[in-house]
MIDO-958216 format. One line per field, with one value per residue (C-alpha): residue number from 1; residue in one letter; x, y, z. Coordinates in nm, 4 decimals, m for minus. Layout:
i = c(NUM | ...)
aa = c(A | ...)
px = c(X | ...)
py = c(Y | ...)
pz = c(Z | ...)
***
This chain:
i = c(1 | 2 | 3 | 4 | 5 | 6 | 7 | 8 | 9 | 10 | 11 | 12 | 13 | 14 | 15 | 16 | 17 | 18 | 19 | 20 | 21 | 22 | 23 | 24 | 25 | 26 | 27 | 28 | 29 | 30 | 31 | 32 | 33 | 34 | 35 | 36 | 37 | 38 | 39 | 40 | 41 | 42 | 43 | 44 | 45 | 46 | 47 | 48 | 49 | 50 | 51 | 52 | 53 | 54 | 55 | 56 | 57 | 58 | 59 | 60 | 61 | 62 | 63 | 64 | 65 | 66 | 67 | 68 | 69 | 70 | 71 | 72 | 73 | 74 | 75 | 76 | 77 | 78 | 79 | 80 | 81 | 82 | 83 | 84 | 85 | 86 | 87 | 88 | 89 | 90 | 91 | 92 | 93 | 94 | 95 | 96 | 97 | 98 | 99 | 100 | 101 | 102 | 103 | 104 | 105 | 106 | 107 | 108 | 109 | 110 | 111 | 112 | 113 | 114 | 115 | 116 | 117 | 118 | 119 | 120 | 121 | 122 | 123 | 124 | 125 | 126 | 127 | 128 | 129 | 130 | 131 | 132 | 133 | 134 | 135 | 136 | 137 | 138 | 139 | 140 | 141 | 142 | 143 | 144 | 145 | 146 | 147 | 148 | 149 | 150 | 151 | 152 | 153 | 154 | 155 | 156 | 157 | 158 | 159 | 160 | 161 | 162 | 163 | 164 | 165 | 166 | 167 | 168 | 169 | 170 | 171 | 172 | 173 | 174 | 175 | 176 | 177 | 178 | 179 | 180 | 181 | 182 | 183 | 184 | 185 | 186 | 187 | 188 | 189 | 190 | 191 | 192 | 193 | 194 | 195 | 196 | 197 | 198 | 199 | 200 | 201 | 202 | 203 | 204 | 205 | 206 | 207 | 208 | 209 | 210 | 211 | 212 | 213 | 214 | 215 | 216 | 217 | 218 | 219 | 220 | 221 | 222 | 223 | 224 | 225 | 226 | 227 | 228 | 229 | 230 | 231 | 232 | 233 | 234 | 235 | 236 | 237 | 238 | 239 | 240 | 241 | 242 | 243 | 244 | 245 | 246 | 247 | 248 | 249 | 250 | 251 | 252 | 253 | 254 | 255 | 256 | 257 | 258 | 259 | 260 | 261 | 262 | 263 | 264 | 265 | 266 | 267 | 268 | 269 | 270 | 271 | 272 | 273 | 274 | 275 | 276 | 277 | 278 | 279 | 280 | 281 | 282 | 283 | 284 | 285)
aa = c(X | X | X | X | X | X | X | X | X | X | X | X | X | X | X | X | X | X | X | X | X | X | X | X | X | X | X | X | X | X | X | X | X | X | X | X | X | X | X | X | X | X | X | X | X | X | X | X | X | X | X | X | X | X | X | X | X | X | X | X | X | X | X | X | X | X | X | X | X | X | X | X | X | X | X | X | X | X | X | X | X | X | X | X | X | X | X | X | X | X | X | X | X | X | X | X | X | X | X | X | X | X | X | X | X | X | X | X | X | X | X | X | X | X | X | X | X | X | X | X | X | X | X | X | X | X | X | X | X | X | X | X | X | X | X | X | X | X | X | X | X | X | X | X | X | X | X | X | X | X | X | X | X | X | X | X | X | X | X | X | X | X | X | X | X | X | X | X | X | X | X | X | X | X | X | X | X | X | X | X | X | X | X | X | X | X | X | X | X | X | X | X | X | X | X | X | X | X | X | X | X | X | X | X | X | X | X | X | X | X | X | X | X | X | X | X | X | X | X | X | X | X | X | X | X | X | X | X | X | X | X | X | X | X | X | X | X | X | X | X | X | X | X | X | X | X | X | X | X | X | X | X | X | X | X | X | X | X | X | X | X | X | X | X | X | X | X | X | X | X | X | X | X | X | X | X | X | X | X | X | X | X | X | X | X)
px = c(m0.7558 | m1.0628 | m1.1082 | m1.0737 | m1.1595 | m0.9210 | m0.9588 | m1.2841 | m1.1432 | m0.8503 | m1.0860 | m1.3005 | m0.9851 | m0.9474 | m1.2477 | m1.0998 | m0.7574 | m0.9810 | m1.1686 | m0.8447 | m0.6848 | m0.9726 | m1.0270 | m1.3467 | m1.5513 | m1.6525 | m1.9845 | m1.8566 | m1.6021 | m1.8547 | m2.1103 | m1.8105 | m1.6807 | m2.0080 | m2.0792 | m1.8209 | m1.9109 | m2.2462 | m2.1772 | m1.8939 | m2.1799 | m2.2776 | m1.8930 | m1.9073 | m1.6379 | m1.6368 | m1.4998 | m1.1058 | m1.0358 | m1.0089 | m1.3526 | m1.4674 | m1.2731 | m1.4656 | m1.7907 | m1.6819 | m1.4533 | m1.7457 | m1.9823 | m1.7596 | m1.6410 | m2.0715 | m2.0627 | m1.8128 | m1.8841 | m1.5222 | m1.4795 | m1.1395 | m1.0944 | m0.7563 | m0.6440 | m0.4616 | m0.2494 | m0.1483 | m0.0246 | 0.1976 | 0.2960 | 0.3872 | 0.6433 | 0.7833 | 0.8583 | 1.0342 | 1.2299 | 1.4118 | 1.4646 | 1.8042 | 1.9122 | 1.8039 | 1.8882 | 2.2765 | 2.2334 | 2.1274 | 2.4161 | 2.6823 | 2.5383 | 2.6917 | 2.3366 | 2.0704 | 1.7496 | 1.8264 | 1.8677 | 1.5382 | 1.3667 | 1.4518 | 1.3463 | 0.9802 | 0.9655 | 1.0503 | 0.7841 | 0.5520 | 0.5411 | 0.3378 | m0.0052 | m0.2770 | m0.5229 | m0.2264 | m0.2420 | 0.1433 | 0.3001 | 0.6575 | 0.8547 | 0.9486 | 1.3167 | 1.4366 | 1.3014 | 1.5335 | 1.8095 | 1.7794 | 1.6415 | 1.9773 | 2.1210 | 1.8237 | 1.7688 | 1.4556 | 1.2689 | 1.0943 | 1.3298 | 1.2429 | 1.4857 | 1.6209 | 1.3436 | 1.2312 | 1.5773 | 1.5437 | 1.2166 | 1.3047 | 1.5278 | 1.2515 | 0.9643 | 0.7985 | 0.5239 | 0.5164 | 0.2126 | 0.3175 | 0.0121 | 0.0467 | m0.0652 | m0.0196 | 0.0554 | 0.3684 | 0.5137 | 0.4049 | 0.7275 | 0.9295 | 0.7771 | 0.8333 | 1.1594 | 1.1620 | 0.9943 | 1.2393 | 1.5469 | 1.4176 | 1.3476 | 1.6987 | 1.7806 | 1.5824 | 1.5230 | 1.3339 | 1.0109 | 0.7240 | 0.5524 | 0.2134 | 0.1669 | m0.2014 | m0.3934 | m0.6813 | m1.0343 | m1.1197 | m1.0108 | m1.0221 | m0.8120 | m0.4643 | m0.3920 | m0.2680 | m0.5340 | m0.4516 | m0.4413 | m0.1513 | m0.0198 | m0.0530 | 0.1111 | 0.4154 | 0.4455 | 0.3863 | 0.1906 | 0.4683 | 0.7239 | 0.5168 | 0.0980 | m0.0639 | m0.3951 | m0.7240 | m0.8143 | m1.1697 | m1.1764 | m1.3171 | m1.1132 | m0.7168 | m0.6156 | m0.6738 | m1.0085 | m1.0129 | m1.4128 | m1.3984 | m1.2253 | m1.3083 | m1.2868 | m0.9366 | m0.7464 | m0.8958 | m0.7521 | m0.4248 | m0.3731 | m0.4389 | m0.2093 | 0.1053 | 0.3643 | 0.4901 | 0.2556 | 0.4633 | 0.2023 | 0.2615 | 0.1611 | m0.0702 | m0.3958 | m0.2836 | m0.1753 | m0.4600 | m0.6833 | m0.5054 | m0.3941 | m0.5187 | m0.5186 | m0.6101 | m0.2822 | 0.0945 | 0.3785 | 0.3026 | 0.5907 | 0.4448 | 0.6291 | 0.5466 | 0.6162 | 0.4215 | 0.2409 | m0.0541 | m0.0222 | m0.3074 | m0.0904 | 0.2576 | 0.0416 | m0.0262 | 0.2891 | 0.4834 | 0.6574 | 0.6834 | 0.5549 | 0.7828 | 0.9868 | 1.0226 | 0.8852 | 0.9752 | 0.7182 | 0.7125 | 0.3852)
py = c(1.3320 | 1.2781 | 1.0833 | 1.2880 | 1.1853 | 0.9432 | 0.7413 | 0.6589 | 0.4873 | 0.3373 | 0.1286 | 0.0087 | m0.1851 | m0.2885 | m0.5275 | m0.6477 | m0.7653 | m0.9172 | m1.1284 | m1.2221 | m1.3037 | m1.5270 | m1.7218 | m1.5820 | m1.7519 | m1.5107 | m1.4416 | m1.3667 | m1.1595 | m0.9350 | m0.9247 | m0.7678 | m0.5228 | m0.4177 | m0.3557 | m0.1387 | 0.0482 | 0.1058 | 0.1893 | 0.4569 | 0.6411 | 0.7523 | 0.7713 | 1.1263 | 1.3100 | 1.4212 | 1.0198 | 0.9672 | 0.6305 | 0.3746 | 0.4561 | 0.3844 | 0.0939 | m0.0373 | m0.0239 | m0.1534 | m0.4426 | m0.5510 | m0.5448 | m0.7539 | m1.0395 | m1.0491 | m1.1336 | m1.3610 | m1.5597 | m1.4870 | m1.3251 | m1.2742 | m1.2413 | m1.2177 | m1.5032 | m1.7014 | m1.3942 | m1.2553 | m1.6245 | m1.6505 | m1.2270 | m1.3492 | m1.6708 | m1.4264 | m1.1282 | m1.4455 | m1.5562 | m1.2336 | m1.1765 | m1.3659 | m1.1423 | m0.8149 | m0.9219 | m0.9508 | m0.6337 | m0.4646 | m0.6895 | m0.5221 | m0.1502 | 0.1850 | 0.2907 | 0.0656 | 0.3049 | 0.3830 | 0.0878 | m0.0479 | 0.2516 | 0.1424 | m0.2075 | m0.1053 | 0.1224 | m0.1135 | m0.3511 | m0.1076 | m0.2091 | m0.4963 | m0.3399 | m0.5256 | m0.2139 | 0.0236 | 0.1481 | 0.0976 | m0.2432 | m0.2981 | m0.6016 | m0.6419 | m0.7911 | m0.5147 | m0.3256 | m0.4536 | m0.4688 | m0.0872 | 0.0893 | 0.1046 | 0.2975 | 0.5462 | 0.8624 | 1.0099 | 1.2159 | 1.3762 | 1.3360 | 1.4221 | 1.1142 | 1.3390 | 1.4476 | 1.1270 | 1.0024 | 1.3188 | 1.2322 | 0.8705 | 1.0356 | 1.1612 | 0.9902 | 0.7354 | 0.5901 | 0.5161 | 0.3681 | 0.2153 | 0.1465 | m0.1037 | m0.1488 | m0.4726 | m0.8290 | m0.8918 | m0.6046 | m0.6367 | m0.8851 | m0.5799 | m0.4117 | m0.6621 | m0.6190 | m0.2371 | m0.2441 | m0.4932 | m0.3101 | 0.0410 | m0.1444 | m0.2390 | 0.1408 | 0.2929 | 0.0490 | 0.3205 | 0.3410 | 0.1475 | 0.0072 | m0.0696 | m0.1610 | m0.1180 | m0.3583 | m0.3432 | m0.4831 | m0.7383 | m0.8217 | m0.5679 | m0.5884 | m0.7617 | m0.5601 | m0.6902 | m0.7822 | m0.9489 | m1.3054 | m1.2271 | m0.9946 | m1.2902 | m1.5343 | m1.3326 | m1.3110 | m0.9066 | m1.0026 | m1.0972 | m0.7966 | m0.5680 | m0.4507 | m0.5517 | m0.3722 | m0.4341 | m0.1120 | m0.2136 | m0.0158 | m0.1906 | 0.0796 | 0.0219 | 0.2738 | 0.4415 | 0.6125 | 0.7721 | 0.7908 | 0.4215 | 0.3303 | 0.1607 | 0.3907 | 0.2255 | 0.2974 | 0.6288 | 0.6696 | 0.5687 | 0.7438 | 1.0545 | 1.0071 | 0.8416 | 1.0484 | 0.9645 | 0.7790 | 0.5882 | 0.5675 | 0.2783 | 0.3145 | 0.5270 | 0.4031 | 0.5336 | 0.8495 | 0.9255 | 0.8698 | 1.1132 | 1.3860 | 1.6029 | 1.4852 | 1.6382 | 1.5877 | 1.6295 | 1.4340 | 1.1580 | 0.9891 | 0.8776 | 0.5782 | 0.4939 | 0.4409 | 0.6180 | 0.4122 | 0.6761 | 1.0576 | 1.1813 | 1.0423 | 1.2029 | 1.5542 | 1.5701 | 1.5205 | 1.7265 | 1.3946 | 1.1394 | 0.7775 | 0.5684 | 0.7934 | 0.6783 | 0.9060 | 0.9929 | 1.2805 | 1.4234 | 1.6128)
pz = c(m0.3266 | m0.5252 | m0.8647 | m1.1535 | m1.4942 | m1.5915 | m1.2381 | m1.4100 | m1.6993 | m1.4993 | m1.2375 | m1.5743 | m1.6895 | m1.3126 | m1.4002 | m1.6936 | m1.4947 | m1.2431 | m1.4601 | m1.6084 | m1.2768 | m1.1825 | m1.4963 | m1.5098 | m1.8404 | m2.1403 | m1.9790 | m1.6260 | m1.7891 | m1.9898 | m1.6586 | m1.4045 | m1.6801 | m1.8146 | m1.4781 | m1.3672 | m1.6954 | m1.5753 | m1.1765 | m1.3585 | m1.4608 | m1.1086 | m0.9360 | m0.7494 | m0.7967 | m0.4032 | m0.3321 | m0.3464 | m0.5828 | m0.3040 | m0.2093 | m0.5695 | m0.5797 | m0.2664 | m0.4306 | m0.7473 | m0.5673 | m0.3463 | m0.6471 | m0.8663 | m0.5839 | m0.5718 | m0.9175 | m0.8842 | m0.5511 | m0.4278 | m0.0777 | m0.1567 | m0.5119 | m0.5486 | m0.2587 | m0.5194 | m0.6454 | m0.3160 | m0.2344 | m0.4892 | m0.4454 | m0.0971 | m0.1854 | m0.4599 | m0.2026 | 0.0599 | m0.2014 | m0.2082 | 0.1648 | 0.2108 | m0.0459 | 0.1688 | 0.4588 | 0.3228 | 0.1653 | 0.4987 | 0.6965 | 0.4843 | 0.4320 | 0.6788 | 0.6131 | 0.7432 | 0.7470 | 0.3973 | 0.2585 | 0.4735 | 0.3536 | 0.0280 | 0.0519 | 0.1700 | m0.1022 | m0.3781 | m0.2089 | m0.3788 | m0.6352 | m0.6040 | m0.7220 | m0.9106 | m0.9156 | m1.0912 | m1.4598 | m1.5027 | m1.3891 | m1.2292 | m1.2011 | m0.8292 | m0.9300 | m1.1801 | m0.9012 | m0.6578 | m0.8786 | m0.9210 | m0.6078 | m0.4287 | m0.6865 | m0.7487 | m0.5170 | m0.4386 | m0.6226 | m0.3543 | m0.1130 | 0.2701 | 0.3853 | 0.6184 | 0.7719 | 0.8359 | 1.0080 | 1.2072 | 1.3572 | 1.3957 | 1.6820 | 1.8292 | 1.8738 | 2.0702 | 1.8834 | 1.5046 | 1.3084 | 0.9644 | 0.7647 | 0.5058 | 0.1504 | m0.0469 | 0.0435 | m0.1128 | 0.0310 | 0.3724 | 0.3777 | 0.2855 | 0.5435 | 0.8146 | 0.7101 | 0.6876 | 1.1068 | 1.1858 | 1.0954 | 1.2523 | 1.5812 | 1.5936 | 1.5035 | 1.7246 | 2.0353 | 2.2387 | 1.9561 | 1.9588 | 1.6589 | 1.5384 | 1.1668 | 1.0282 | 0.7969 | 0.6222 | 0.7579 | 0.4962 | 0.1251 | m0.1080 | m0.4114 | m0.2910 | 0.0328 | 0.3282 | 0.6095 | 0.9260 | 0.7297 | 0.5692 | 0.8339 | 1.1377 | 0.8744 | 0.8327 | 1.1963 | 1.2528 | 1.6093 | 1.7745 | 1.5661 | 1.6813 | 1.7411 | 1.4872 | 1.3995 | 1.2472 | 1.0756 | 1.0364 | 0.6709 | 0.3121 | 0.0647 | m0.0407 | 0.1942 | 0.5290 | 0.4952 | 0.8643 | 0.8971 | 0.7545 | 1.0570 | 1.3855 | 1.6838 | 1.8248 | 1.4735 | 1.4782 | 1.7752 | 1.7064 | 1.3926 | 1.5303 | 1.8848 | 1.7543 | 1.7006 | 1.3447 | 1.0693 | 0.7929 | 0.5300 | 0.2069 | m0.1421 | m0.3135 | m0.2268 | 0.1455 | 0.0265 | m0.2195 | 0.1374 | 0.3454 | 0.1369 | 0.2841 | 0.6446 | 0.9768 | 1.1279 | 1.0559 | 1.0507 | 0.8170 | 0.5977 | 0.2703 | 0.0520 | m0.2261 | m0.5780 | m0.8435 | m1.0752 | m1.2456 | m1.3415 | m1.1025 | m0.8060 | m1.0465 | m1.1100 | m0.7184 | m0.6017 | m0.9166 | m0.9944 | m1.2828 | m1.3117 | m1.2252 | m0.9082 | m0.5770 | m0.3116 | 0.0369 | 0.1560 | 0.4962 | 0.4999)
***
């Protein structure tokens, strides 16, 4: 997908909520958003957002002398997400329908997004998903091919819901004993997705591989990529692909069967997928 107009104006206000996050003075403030403002001038059109956002992300943690500018945030996005996981776990102990539910559970994890337009609370969230159905709904599909297979990459998004999605891997390797996972991180900070910090700390390298994707954008930019995630995304059999950042990267994609989950949080991601803000999404493409 590339950016279209109102991307532009949506990762200008990014700035703004990263100056806030960091506590940045008046003067830092004005420097990272009058920045953006100026680098918006020359966004092409031919990049998808998360590759403007790694431009403008690298630019403003230079500015700000932060490798990781939003460390504190994904800390706290992290406790939050464990708090809820008794909870979950209950939920999944007492359901006839396990993948659903898990399915369920990674999606709502979605909604932990700082670089969004519209904002969710993770809690109503939870208090609602059960009860709401898909509104592009290839759930079936997806349990089909769970069957089947014999390799499945999940690529993750956001730290906060990579505890949902330890979850989510957890409960399909009990499902389906004969699959083998890998889940996907990012290669360094950008924005609050997961990298293999956060990933290592929840304890994915001994769940299941665990794998450096080597890219800088907030999603799976194949030509980004080091050779062995390359590699990987293109020979396992089924790719389950978080959030929109992912999606926005691979649509379109050289290969098939990939399962994206998300929530939608802006209209360009709602126009693409003939959706509404706000719907949960289960896409076999």
């Amino acid at each position: 997908m590339n950016i279209e107009e109102e991307c532009v104006g949506c990762i200008i206000n990014q700035s703004a909520r990263v100056a806030k996050a960091i506590k940045a003075s008046e003067s830092l403030a004005s420097e990272m958003i009058s920045t953006v403002e100026h680098m918006s001038k020359e966004f092409s059109f031919k990049d998808n957002p998360p590759e403007i956002a790694s431009y403008v992300y690298e630019k403003l943690a230079e500015i700000a002398n932060k490798t990781d500018l939003y460390d504190e945030v994904k800390e706290l996005s992290t406790k939050k997400a464990l708090s809820f996981i008794p909870l979950l776990k209950d939920r999944l102990l007492s359901s006839r329908n396990k993948l659903l539910i898990a399915t369920k559970i990674a999606v709502a994890g979605n909604v932990i997004d700082l670089a969004a337009a519209v904002e969710f609370d993770l809690e109503d969230e939870l208090n609602k998903i059960f009860d709401t159905n898909f509104a592009y709904n290839d759930f079936e599909i997806l349990k089909e091919k769970l069957t089947t297979v014999k390799t499945v990459l999940v690529i993750g998004d956001n730290v906060g819901e990579h505890i949902f999605d330890y979850l989510f891997i957890e409960t399909l390797k009990e499902l389906y004993p004969h699959i083998e996972f890998s889940y996907m991180v990012r290669g360094n900070p950008i924005i609050n997705d997961v990298t293999m910090k956060e990933a290592k700390e929840a304890g994915f390298d001994k769940l299941c591989e665990l794998v450096d994707s080597g890219v800088n954008t907030p999603g799976f930019t194949y030509n980004r990529a080091n050779s062995y995630s390359q590699k990987l995304f293109d020979s396992a059999d089924l790719v389950i692909s978080k959030g929109m950042g992912n999606y926005e990267c691979m649509r379109p994609s050289h290969r098939q069967n990939i399962c994206f989950l998300l929530k939608v949080k802006c209209s360009v991601v709602a126009n693409s997928l003939g959706k509404e803000i706000g719907d949960i999404v289960c896409k076999v493409a």
